[in-house]
N, C-alpha and C positions, 0 to 999 in steps of 0.2 A: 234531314230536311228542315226540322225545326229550329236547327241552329243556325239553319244559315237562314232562315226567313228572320230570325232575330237579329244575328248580325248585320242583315241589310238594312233593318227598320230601326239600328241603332246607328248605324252608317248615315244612313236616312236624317235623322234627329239632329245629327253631331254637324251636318252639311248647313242643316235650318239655323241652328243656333249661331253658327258662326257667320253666315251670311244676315243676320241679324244684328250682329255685334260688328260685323263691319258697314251694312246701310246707317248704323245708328251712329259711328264713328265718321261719317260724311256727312250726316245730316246737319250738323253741327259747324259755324261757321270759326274758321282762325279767331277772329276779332268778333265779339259780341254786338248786341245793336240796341235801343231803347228808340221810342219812338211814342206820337199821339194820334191816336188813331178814334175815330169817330165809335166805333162799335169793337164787341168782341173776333171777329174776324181778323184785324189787323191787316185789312189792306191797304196797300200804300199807291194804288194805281190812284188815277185822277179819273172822271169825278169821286172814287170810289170812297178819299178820304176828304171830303171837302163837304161843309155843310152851310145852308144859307137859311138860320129859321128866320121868321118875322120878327120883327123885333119887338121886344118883351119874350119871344118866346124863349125855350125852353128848348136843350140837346143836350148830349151826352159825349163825354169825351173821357178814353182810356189810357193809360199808363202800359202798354207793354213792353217789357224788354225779353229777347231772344240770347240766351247763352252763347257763349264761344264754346269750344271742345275741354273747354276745363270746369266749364259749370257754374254756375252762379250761387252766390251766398248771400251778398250784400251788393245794392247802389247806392251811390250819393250822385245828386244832381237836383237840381231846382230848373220852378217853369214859370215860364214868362207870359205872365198874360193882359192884353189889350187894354186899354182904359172902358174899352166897350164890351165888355164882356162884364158878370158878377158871378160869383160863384156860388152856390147855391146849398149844395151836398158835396160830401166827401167820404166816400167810402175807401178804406184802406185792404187789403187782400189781409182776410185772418191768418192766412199763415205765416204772414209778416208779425212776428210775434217781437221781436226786438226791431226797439227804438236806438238807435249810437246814439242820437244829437235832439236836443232841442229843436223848433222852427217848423215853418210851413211851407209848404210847395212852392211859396213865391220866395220866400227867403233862404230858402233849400235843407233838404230832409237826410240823412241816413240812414238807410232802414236793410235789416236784415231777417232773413230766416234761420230760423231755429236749425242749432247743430244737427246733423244728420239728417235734414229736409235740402239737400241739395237741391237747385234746378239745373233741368237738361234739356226742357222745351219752352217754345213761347209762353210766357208766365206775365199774369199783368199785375200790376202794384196798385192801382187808384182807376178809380170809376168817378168820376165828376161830373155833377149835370149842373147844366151855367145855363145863366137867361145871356140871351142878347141884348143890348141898348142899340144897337144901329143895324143897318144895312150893308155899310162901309165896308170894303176889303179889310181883314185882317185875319192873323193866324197866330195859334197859342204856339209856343214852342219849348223843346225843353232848353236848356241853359247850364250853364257852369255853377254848380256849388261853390257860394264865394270861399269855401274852406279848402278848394283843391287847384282855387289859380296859386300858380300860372299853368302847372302841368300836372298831369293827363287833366285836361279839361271835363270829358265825361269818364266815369270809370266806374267800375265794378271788381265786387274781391269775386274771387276765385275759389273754388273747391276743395283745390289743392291744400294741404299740412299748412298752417299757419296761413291762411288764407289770402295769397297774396294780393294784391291791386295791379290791376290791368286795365288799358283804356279803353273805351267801348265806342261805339258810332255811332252819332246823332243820325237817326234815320230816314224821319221826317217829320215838320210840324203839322198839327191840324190845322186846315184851309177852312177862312170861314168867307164866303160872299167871295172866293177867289176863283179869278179866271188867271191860268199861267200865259206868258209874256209867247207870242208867236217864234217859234224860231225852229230849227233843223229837224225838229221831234215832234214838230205840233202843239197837241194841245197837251202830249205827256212828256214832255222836256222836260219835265222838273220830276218826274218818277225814279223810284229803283227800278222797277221793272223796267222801264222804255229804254234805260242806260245797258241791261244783261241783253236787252232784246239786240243791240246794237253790234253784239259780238257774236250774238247765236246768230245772227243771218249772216254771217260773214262764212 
């Protein structure tokens, strides 16, 4: 009797394991994504990534990128931001422990993690808190590293042996003082979400 209470609860184990290793292998998109997101959350709904301080004041704005199914090592990319905007602090992610490239966020960065520190999940690179000069509509966004026009415009290495370069997708910019243009989607027309939502009700 004992053996086979053991063999089921190792039967048991082996079921877990591998329905782990295959949610974990979904969870994970073909093409990777990088994005500016107002907080640690990483929502990309409206108003959810959209911020309007008073001006002079003071917010917070994130660097996250999400791996494709090969994992992330390294991004290159640079961010573009507003005449009304100042930036204030820069905090970089420690485990971003290699530099490739000289330069700054606005003139575009390289940065990678440490051999054998793969990422497999939403991982953010840069926490920045900026004043505002205005009221006005405007939005930070990321941008092309002038070092990788014309192509792959945004991109990321890979996990993979010799860490290859693969292109990633611009997600979304942070909205500041922004209300989106009316149209078939509303006020979330300009979302990732409002876009899956548009095939799940189908």
């Amino acid at each position: 009797m004992s053996d086979i209470i053991l063999y089921m609860a190792k039967t048991i184990l082996m079921f877990a394991v591998i329905m782990l290793v295959a949610s974990s292998a979904f969870a994970l998109p073909e093409t990777g994504y990088i994005g500016l997101f107002k907080d640690a959350t990483h929502d990309t709904s409206w108003p959810a990534n959209t911020v309007c301080p008073p001006v002079y004041g003071q917010f917070q704005c994130w660097i996250w990128c999400l791996p494709s199914e090969r994992g992330l090592q390294a991004a290159e990319f640079a961010v573009s931001f507003p005449p009304t905007v100042v930036v204030l602090a820069t905090v970089q992610n420690p485990s971003l422990i290699v530099r490739l490239c000289c330069g700054t966020l606005a003139t575009g960065v390289s940065v990678a993690f440490a051999e054998g520190m793969c990422q497999m999940d939403w991982v953010w690179l840069y926490q920045l808190t900026m004043m505002s000069l205005s009221a006005a509509p405007a939005k930070i966004e990321i941008v092309p590293h002038p070092g990788t026009l014309p192509v792959p415009a945004y991109q990321f290495a890979t996990c993979q042996p010799g860490y290859p370069i693969e292109p990633c997708i611009n997600l979304t910019p942070l909205y500041l003082c922004w209300t989106p243009n009316p149209g078939p989607l509303g006020a979330q027309g300009t979302t990732w979400g409002a876009i899956k939502n548009l095939f799940w009700e189908r």
